[in-house]
N, C-alpha and C positions, 0 to 999 in steps of 0.2 A: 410606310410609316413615316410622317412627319418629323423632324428635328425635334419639336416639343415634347411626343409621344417617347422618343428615341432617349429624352434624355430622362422622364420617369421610369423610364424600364432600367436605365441605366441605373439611377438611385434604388430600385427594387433589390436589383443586382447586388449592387453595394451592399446592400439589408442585408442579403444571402450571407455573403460573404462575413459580415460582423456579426450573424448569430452562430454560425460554423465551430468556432472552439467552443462556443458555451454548450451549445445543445448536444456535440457528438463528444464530449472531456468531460462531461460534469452529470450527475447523476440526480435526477429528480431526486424530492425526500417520500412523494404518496405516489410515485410512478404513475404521473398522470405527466407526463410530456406533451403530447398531443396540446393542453388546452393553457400549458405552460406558454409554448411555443405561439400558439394562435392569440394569444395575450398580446404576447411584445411583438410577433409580426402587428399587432392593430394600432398600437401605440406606435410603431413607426412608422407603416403607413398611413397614418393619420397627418405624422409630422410631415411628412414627404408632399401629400396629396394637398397640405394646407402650403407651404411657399409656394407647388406648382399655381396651383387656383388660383392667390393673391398678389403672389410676383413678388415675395420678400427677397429683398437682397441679402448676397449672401452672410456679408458681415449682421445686418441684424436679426439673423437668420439661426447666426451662432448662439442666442442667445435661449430660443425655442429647441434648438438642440441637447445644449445644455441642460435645459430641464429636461427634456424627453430620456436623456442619458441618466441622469439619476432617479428615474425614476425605474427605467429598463435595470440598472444594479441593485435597486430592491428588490425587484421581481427573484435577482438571483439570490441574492443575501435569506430571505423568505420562505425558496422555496428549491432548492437545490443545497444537497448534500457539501461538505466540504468545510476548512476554514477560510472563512474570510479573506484572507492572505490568497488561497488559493484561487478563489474565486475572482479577486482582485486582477492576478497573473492574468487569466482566460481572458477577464472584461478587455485589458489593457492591451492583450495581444491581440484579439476580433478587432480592435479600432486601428492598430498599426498595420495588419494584414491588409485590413481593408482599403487604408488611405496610401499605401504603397500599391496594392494594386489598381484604384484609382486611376495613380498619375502612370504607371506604367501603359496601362489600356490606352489613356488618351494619347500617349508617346507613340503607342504602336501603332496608333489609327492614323498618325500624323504623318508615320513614315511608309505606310503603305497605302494614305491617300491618292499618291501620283500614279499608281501601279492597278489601283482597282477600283471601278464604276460605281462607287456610292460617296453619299456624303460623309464629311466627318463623323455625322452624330450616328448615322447608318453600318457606318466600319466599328464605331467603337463600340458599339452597342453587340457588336456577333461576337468581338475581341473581349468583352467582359462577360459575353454567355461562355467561352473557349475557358478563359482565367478562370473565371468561380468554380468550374468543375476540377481544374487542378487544385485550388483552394482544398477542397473538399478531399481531394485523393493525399493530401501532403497534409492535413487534420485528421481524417481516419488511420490512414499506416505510419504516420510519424509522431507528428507534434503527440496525438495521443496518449501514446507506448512510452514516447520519454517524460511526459508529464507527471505518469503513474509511476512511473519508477521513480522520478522526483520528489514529489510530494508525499510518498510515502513512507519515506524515510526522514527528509530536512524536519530539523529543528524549524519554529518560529522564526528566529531570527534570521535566519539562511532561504525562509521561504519569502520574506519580508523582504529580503536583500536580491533575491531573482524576481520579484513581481517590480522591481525597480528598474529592471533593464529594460523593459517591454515599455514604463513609463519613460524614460530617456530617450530611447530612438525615437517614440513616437514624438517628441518635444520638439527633436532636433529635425524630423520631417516638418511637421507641422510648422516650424519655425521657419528654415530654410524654404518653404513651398510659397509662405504667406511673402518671404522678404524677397526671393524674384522673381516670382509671379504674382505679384499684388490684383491682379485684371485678370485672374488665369493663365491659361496654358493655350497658345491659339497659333495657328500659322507664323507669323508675325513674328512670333518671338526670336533671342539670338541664340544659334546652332549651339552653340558655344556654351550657353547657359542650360538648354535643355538638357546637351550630353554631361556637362557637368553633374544636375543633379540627378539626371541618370546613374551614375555612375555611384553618387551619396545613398540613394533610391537599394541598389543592389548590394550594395558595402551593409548598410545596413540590418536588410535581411541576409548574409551572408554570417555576418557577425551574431543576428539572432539565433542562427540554426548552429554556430559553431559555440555557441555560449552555454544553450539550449544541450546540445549533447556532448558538452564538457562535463557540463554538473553530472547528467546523467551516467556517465563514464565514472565521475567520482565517487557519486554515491552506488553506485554499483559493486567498484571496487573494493571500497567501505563493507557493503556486504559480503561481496564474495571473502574476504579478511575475516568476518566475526564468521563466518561459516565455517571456515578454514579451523580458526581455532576452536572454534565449539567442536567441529569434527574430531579436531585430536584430544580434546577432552575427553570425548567422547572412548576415540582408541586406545587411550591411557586407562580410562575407567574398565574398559571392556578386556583390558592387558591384563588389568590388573586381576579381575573379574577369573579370567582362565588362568589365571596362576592360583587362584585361591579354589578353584575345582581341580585343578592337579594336585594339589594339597591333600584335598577332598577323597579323590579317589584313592591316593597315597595311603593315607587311615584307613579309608576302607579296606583295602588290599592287606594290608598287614591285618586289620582287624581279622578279617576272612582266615587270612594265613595263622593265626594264632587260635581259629576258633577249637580247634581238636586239645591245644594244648591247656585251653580253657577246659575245656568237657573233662580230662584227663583230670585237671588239678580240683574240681569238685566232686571227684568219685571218689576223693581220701578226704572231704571236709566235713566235718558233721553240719548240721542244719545252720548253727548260728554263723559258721564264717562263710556255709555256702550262699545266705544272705544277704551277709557284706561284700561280699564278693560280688555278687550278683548287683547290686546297688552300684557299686563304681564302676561295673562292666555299660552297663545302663546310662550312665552318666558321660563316658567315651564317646558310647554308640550316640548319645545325643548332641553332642558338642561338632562331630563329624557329620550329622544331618543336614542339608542343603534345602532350603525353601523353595519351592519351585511356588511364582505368582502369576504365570501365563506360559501358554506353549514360545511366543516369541520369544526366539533369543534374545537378542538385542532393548525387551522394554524389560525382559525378567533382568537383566543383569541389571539394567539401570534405579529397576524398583530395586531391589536387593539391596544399593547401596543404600538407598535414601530410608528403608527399613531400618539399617543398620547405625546409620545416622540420626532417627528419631529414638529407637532403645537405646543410643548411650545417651540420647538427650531428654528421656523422659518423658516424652511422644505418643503418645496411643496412634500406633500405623495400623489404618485400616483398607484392607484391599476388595475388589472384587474386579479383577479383570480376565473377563470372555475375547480370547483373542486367541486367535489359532496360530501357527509355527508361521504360515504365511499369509499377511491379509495385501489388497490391492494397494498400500501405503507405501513407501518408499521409509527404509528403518529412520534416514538421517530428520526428516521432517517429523516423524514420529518421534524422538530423543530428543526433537528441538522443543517441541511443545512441550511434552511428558515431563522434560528435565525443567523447561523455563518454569510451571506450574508447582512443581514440587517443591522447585530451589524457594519461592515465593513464598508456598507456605510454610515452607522450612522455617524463612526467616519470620514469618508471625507469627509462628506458636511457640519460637523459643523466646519470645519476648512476653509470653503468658506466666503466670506466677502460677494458675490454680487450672488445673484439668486441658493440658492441650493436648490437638488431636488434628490428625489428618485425615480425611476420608478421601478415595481415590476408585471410581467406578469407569469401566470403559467396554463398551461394547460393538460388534458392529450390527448394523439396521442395513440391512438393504444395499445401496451402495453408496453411503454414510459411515462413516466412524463416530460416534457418540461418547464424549468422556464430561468427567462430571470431577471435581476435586475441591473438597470442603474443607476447610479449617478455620481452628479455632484463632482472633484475633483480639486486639486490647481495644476495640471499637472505635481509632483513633482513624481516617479517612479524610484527607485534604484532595479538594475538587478545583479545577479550574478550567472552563469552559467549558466543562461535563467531560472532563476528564478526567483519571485519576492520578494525581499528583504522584512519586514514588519517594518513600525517606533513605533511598542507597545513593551512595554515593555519584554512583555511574548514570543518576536520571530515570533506574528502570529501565533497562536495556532492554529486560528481559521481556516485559511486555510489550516492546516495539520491535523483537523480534518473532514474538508470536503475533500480532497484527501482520506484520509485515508477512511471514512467511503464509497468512492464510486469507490472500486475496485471489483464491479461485475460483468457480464456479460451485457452490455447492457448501461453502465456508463458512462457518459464522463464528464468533468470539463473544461471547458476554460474560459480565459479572455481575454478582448480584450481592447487598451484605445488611446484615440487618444488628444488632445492637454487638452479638459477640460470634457469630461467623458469616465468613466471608467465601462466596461461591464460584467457582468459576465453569463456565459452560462452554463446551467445544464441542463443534461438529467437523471434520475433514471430507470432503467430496474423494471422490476417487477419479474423479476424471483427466487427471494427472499422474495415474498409480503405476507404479512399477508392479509389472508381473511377476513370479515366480516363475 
């Protein structure tokens, strides 16, 4: 293979490597990847295949790049899932990966020219098939993993502010690459200058990946915290829950223990007091009744409260949940959901003047959880981006903890609202299930 041949394969390479975060991070929107992909592979081969054939240099070279580059971030903007911001990150970090590994490859072919039987363009070309494949192994098991846990939780402003670090180092490579290598990178050059930005070259991505799983540490941590306390919420409520069934069976037990002295004190009453009598016995025995709304412990305690909280609020609580003592769901993800949806509708029905109402269905399918929770609202719905704006203080926590928690296989989250209710639809996978 010729030096010329050597150095289009070389660019091909490069290609690889710059579609790498977009295609294996980012998610089609009609799952047609394949012709996604064969798209912007043609549009850059194209670009590539037109300087080789004409011999454009590289500077006005940069110019045919630049358009081919905004034209490849519509492809993404168009046609892949995600915000903009997000999408931004991946573009800006494909072109820093790729131009640090670049110059790394050509450094390495430089300095193992002396030591082995090919030419420059011959070494660098095997050194950039070697590089892309690690590319690709440090995109699937890393960059990934801390992406999705990134961006699925930052605010706008915070993911605006990470898609700026990827824009920066790339600035300061590109900058530094173009001001001491104006003619490239070639035998010739001073040692001195190479290892230097060698050395900016490694700082660089060093500082990416420590940046990269800073956030991701924070925003993790951030979660594990609202977890924490949603938990003891949770244990507080469920505390409080088994104190109010020792109560429970308290009355019971005494009622039981006085029932003889009952029977006793109506065999000397004539009819009309053994009626009254019977009317206030009745009224005890229902006061002491316990609602039972599913075999699960842990969602009956949690409906029971929000029951209890729509009857003193004037609520029509409506249930139907099919759920057994144990399903394959884990309680805490279950409480997180169940409790984020309720608290929700809590707050828009008591902002209703005339007939509010909660309806709350859950079932499981197969190996599927199905939950359904309707309520009544004052038709009032602020959108932005095709998202749902929230009027609480906290931004809507709550549904960015239900998003967040249901990014598994098998998951889905919608809403749906039409003049005066508003619906919400859950599916849970199991494929994460705590067994019994």
């Amino acid at each position: 293979m010729n030096d010329a041949a050597c150095h289009v394969f070389q660019d091909l390479i490069n290609l690889s490597v710059r579609m790498m975060p977009i295609f294996l991070c980012l998610e089609p929107k009609q799952k047609n990847r394949e012709t996604i992909a064969a798209c912007s592979v043609y549009l850059w081969v194209i670009m590539i295949f037109t300087q080789s054939l004409f011999h454009i240099p590289d500077r006005t070279f940069w110019i045919f790049q630049g358009f081919f580059s905004c034209l490849f971030f519509l492809v993404l903007l168009v046609f892949f899932r995600g915000s903009a911001v997000k999408k931004l990150f991946f573009y800006l970090s494909a072109w820093m990966l790729a131009d640090l590994s670049s110059f790394l490859n050509r450094f390495a072919a430089w300095c193992f020219q002396a030591f082995i039987p090919l030419s420059e363009e011959q070494l660098c070309t095997l050194i950039s098939l070697l590089s892309a494949s690690l590319c690709c192994l440090f995109v699937h098991f890393w960059m990934k993993k801390r992406a999705r846990e990134i961006f699925g939780s930052l605010s706008s402003r915070f993911s605006l502010l990470l898609a700026a670090y990827p824009a920066l180092f790339l600035f300061i490579e590109l900058t530094g690459e173009r001001t001491l290598f104006p003619y490239g990178i070639s035998s010739g050059q001073s040692h001195s200058l190479l290892f230097f930005f060698l050395v900016l070259c490694i700082s660089l991505l060093l500082l990416y990946i420590l940046t990269l799983n800073s956030t991701a540490q924070i925003v993790k941590r951030k979660q594990t915290e609202e977890e924490l306390t949603f938990a003891r919420q949770m244990i507080s409520k469920q505390r409080e829950h088994y104190n109010q069934t020792l109560d429970y069976i308290e009355q019971v037990r005494i009622i039981r223990h006085d029932f003889r002295h009952h029977i006793h004190a109506l065999l000397y009453m004539d009819k009309e007091q053994q009626v009254k009598y019977l009317k206030n016995l009745q009224k005890e025995l229902e006061t002491s009744e316990q609602k039972i709304f599913c075999e699960n412990q842990a969602v009956n305690g949690l409906i029971q409260e929000y029951a209890a909280r729509a009857e003193k609020s004037g609520i029509t609580f409506t249930t139907r949940m099919d759920l057994s003592a144990h399903i394959p769901i884990d309680d805490l993800t279950l409480c997180i959901v169940i409790g984020n949806l309720l608290e929700n509708a809590m707050e828009a029905s008591k902002k209703m003047e005339k007939d509010p109402f909660i309806r709350i269905q859950a079932r499981m399918d197969g190996d599927h959880l199905l939950m359904l929770v309707e309520n009544a609202y004052n038709g009032n719905i602020q959108e932005k981006n095709g998202k749902i704006l929230s009027s609480k203080k906290d931004g809507g926590l709550g549904m960015l903890s239900i998003q967040r928690i249901l990014n598994r296989p098998g998951d889905e989250f919608d809403v749906y609202f039409n003049d005066d209710t508003f619906t919400a639809m859950v599916q849970i996978g199991t494929d994460f299930s705590v067994q019994p």
